[in-house]
MIVO-530215 format. One line per 4 residues: number of its first residue (from 1); for each residue x, y, z of C-alpha. Coordinates in nm, 2 decimals. Layout:
% residues N
NUM	X Y Z; ...
This chain:
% residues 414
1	1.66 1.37 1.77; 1.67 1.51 2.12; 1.98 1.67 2.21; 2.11 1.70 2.60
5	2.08 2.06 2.71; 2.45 2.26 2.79; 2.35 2.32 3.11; 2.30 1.99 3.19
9	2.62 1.90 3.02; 2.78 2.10 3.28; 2.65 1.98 3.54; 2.72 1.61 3.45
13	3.10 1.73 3.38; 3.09 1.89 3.76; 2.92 1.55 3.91; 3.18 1.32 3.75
17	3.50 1.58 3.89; 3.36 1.58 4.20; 3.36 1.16 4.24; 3.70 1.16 4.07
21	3.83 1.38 4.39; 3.68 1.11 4.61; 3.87 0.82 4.49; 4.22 0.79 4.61
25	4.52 0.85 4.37; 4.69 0.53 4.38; 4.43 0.38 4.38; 4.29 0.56 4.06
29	4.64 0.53 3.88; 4.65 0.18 3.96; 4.27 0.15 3.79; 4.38 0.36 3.52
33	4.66 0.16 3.43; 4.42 -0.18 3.48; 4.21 -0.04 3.24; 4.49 0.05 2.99
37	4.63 -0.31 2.97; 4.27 -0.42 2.94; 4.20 -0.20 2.67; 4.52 -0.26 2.47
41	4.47 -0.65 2.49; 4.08 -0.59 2.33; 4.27 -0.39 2.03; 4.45 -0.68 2.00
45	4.21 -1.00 2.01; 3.98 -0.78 1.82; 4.25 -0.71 1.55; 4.34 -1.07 1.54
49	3.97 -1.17 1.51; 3.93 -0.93 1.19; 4.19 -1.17 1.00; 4.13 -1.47 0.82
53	4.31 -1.75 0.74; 4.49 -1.61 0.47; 4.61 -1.32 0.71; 4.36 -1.01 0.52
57	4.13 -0.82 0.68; 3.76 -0.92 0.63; 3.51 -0.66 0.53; 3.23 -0.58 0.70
61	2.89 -0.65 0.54; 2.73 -0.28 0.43; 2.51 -0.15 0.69; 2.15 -0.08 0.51
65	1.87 0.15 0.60; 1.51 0.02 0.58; 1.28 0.22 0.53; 0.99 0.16 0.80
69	0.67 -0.06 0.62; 0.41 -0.13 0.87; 0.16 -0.28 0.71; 0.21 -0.37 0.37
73	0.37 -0.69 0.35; 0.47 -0.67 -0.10; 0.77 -0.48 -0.09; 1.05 -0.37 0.11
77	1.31 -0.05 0.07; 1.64 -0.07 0.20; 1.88 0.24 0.13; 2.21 0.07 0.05
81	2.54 0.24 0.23; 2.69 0.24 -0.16; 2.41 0.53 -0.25; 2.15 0.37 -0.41
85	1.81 0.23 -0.28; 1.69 -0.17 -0.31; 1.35 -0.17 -0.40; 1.25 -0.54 -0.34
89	0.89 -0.69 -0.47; 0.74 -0.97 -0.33; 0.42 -1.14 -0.39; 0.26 -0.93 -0.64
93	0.04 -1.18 -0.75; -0.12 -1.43 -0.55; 0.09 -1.78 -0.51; 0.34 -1.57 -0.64
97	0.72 -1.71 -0.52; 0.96 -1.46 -0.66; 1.06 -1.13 -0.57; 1.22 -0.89 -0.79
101	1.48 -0.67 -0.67; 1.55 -0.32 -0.82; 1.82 -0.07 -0.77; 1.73 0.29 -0.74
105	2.00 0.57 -0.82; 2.03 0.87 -0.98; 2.12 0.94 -1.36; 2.48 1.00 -1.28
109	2.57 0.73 -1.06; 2.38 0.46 -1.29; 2.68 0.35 -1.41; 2.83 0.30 -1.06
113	2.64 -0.03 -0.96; 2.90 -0.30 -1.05; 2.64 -0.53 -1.01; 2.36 -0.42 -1.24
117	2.32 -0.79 -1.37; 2.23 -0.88 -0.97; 1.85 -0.68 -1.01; 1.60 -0.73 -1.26
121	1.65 -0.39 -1.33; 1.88 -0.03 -1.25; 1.61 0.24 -1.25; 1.74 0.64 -1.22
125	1.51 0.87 -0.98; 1.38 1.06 -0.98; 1.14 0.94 -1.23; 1.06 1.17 -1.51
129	0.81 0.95 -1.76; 0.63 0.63 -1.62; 0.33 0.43 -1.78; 0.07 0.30 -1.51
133	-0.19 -0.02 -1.58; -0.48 0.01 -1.31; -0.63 0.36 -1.21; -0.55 0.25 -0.82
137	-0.17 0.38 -0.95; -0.38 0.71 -1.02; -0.39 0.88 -0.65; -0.06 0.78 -0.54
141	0.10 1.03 -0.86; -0.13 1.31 -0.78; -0.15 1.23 -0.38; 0.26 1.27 -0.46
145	0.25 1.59 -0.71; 0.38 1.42 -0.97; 0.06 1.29 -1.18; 0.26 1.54 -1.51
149	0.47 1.22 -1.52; 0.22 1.01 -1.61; 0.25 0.97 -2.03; 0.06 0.66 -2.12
153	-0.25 0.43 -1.96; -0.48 0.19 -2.11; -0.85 0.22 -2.08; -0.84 0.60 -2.05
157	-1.20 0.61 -1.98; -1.15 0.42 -1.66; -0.98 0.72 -1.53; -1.18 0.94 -1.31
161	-0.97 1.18 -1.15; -1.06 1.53 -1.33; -0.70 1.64 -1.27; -0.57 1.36 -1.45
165	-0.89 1.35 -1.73; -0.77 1.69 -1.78; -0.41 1.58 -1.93; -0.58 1.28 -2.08
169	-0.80 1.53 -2.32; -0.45 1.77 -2.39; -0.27 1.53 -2.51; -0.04 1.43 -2.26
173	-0.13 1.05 -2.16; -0.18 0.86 -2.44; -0.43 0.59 -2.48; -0.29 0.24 -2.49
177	-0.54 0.01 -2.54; -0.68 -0.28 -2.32; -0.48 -0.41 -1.99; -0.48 -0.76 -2.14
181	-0.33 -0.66 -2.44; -0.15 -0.36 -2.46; -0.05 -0.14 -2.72; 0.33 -0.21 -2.67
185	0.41 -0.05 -2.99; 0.26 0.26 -2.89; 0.42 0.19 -2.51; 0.73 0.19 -2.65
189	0.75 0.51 -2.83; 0.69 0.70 -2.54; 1.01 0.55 -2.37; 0.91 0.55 -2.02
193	1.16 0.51 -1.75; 0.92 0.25 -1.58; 0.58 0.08 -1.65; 0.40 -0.03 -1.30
197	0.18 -0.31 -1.39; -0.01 -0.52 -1.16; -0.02 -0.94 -1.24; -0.27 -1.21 -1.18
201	-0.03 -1.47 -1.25; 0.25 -1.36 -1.41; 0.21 -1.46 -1.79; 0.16 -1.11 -1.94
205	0.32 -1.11 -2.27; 0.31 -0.75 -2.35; 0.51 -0.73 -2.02; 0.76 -0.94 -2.12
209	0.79 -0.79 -2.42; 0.84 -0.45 -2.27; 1.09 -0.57 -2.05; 1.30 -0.74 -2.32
213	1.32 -0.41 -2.46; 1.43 -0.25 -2.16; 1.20 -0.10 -2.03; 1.19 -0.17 -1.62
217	0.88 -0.38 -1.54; 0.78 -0.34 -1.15; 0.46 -0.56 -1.03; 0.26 -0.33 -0.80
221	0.09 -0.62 -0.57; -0.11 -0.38 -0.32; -0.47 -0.55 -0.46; -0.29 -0.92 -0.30
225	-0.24 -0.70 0.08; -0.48 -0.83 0.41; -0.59 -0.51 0.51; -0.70 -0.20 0.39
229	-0.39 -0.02 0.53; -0.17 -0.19 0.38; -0.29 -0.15 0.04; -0.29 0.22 0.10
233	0.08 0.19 0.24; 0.19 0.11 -0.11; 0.23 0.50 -0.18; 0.55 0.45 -0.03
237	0.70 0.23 -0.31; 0.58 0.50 -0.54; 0.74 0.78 -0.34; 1.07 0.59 -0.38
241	1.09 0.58 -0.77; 1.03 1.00 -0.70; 1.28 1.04 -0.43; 0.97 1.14 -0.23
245	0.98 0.91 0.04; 0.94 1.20 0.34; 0.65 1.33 0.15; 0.50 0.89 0.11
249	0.50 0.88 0.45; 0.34 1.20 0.56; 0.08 1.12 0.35; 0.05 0.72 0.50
253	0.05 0.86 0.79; -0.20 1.15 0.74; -0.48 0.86 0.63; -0.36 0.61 0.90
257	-0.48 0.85 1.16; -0.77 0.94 0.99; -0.89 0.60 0.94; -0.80 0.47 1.33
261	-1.01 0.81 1.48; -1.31 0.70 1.24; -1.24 0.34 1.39; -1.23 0.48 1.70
265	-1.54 0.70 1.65; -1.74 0.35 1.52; -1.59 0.15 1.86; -1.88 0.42 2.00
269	-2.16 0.26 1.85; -2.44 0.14 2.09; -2.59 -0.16 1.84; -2.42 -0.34 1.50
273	-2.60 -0.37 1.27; -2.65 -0.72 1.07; -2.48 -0.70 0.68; -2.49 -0.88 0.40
277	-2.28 -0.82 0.09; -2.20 -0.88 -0.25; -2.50 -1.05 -0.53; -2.54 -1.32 -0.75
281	-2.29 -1.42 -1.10; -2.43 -1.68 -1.26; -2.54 -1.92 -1.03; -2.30 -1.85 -0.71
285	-2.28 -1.55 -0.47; -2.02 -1.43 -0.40; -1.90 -1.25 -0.05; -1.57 -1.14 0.11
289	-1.46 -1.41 0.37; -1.40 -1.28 0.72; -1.04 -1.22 0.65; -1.08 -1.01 0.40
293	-0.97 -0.65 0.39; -1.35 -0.53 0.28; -1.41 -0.80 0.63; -1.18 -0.56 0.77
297	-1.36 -0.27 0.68; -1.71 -0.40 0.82; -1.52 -0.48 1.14; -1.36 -0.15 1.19
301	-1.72 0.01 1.10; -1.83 -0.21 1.40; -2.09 -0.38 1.19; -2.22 -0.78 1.23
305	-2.09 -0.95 0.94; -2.27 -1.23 0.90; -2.00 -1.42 0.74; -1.73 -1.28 0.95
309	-1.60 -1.56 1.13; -1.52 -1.75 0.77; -1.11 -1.81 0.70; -1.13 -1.96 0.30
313	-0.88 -1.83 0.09; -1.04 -1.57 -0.19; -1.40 -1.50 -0.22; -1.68 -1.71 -0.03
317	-1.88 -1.90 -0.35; -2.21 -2.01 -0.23; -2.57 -2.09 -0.32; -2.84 -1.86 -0.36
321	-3.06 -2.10 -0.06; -2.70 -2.09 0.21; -2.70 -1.64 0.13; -3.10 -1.65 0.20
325	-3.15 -1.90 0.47; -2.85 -1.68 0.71; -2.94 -1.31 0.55; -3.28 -1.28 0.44
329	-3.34 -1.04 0.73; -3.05 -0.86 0.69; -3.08 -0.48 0.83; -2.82 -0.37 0.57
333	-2.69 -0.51 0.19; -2.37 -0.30 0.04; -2.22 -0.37 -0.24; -2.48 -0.57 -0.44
337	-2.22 -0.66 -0.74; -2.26 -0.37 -0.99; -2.59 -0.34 -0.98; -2.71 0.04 -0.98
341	-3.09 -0.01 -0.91; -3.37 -0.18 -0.75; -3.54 -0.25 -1.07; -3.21 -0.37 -1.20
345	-3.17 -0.58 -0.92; -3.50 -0.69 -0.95; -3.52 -0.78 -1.30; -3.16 -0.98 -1.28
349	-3.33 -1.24 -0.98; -3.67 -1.15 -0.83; -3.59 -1.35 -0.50; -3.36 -1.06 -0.41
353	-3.71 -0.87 -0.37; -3.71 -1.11 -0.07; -3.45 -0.98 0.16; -3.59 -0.71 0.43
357	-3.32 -0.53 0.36; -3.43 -0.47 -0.04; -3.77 -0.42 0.13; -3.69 -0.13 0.35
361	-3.46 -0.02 0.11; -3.11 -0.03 0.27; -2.93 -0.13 0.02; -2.61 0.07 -0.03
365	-2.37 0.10 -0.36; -2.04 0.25 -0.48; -2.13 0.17 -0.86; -2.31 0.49 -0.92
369	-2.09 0.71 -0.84; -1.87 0.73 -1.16; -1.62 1.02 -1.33; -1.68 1.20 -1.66
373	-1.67 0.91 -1.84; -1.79 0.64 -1.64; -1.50 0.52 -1.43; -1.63 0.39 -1.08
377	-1.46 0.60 -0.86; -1.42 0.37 -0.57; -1.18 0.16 -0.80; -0.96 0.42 -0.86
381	-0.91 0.62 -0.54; -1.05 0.32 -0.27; -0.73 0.17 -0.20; -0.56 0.48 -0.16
385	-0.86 0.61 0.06; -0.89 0.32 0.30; -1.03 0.64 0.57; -1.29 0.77 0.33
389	-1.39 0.41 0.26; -1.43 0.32 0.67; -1.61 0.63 0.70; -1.95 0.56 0.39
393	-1.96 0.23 0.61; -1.96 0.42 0.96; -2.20 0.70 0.79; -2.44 0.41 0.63
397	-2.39 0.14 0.99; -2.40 0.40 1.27; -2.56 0.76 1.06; -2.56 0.91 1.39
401	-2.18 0.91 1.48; -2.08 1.14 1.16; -2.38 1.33 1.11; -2.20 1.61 0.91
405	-2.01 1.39 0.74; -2.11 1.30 0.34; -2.09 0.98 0.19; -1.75 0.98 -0.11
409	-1.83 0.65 -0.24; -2.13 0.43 -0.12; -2.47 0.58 -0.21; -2.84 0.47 -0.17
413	-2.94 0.21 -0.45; -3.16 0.40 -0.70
């Protein structure tokens, strides 16, 4: 907060005598006493405006504190003038129409909400046990310090991290079987303080089953957000179950710049570069439409998406003959589905062997690069990364802007 220097101070204390000596003294007494009649008949209307019609005073609503969100549009946190923080989820899944509200205090002053029926849950921070459901919950606890929190996931082996991994093979996080189905038994026992899940449309029965226990349920709905900021900016709803919300937004912060200076570094670029994206399931392709946050990405990478100017809602579902006919010359294909080689890619369709871009062998993947035991890294620490992620696409679209750079997640099809 700036403060006004003393000096100054003085001199604005001298400035204001000096004017006062200018004025003449009736005059000023009779302003003076203007002024006090003025003022005393404000008290008064303002007094008599406070009452109602029952003749009490009426209280003023609480004054809240929201914490700043700029981009993330799932969840809001307002520090409450009674002493504990509203945590309000919204959106987690998509088409999603409710929003669950939680009240964040401390141990001690639990007790204190007279209202506890008013939330779908009271939780006490800082957190000291909590059971996560995707690995993109993984980086937000170690980007915070507190990953030793962590005492239960399911699907261990999706886990990368080798911090995390590390705890996983001591002991301390507990397997819990599969995301659809999880081992609530098990869950249980541990006795978290919270479970962060994540919902495709709300009809998890372990969760309600964990939540009729007690056990506070929060939807973490970054994988529904527009843009890849946003996703990322859900560390901040993680930082208020810790009490870490200072720390949260350092770190936001730390990535936001990073990612806008790569953006800025890609505005350089001299061409851009045609791309095409995605592969084949079944019989439909599948690519991000242009308002997509991985749309996003290839925008701020200053590529030529060649579906960017599309607006459908979801994926893009079309024919093998629409993808060829627009891409077939192509200078770039990322993300060919999960697909880790040529022959692979081959063998699954040979008309991909038809694209130049398979041809001259610039097709570019995150699949391969996995952890210890086969976790795809880019699903774990992407979303939290958005600034790594912009800057494969910048070194892959424009290699000559970040020469010294080295490529985290996207690597060269085998």
């Amino acid at each position: 907060m700036h403060r006004t220097e003393p000096k100054f101070d003085a001199k604005l204390n001298n400035l204001f005598k000096d004017s006062l000596k200018t004025l003449n003294n009736i005059t000023f007494d009779s302003i003076l006493k203007k002024m006090k009649r003025s003022l005393f008949a404000l008290l008064i209307i303002a007094f008599l405006s406070c009452k109602n019609d029952k003749g009490t005073i009426q209280q003023l609503p609480p004054v809240d504190e929201h914490v700043g969100i700029s981009y993330a549009e799932g969840f809001t946190i307002r520090k409450h003038q009674d002493g504990y923080k509203l945590l309000n989820i919204k959106n987690p899944w998509p088409d999603s129409d409710k929003v669950f509200s939680f009240a964040l205090t401390t141990q001690k002053n639990r007790d204190a909400i007279s209202n506890p029926e008013d939330f779908d849950a009271v939780i006490a921070t800082p957190v000291q046990k909590i059971v996560v459901t995707s690995t993109t919950h993984i980086p937000a606890l170690e980007l915070l310090g507190v990953e030793q929190t962590l005492v239960g996931f399911p699907g261990t082996d999706y886990i990368s991290s080798e911090n995390t991994r590390a705890r996983i093979d001591s002991g301390n996080i507990r397997e819990l079987g599969k995301n659809e189905g999880i081992n609530t038994e098990v869950l249980l026992d541990l006795h978290p303080d919270v479970v962060v899940a994540f919902g495709v449309d709300g009809t998890n029965k372990s969760m309600n089953t964990i939540e009729k226990s007690g056990v506070p349920v929060i939807y973490n709905g970054d994988w529904v957000e527009k843009s890849p900021l946003a996703k990322a900016e859900w560390i901040k709803c993680f930082g208020v179950l810790y009490n870490k919300e200072r720390e949260a937004d350092s770190i936001f912060k730390t990535i936001e710049n990073n990612y806008l200076k790569a953006k800025a570094i890609a505005a350089k670029a001299s061409s851009q570069p045609t791309v095409l994206c995605g592969a084949m399931y079944k019989d439909v392709w599948y690519l991000p439409n242009g308002t997509s946050p991985e749309a996003q990405f290839l925008k701020d990478a200053n590529t030529n998406y060649l579906w960017s100017d599309t607006k459908d809602a979801g994926s893009l579902a079309l024919s093998f003959e629409t993808v060829y006919d627009k891409a077939k010359d192509a200078e770039l294909w990322l993300s060919p589905s999960y697909y880790t080689s040529y022959e692979a890619l081959k063998a699954s369709n040979t008309h991909y062997s038809e694209f130049s871009a398979f041809q001259n062998k610039k097709i570019f993947t995150f699949s391969n690069t996995t952890g210890k035991t086969g976790g795809v890294t880019y699903y774990e620490l992407g979303i939290a990364r958005p600034d790594l992620v912009l800057k494969d696409m910048i070194k892959i679209c424009h290699p000559e802007l970040l020469q010294d750079y080295h490529s985290t997640f996207f690597k060269p099809l085998n």
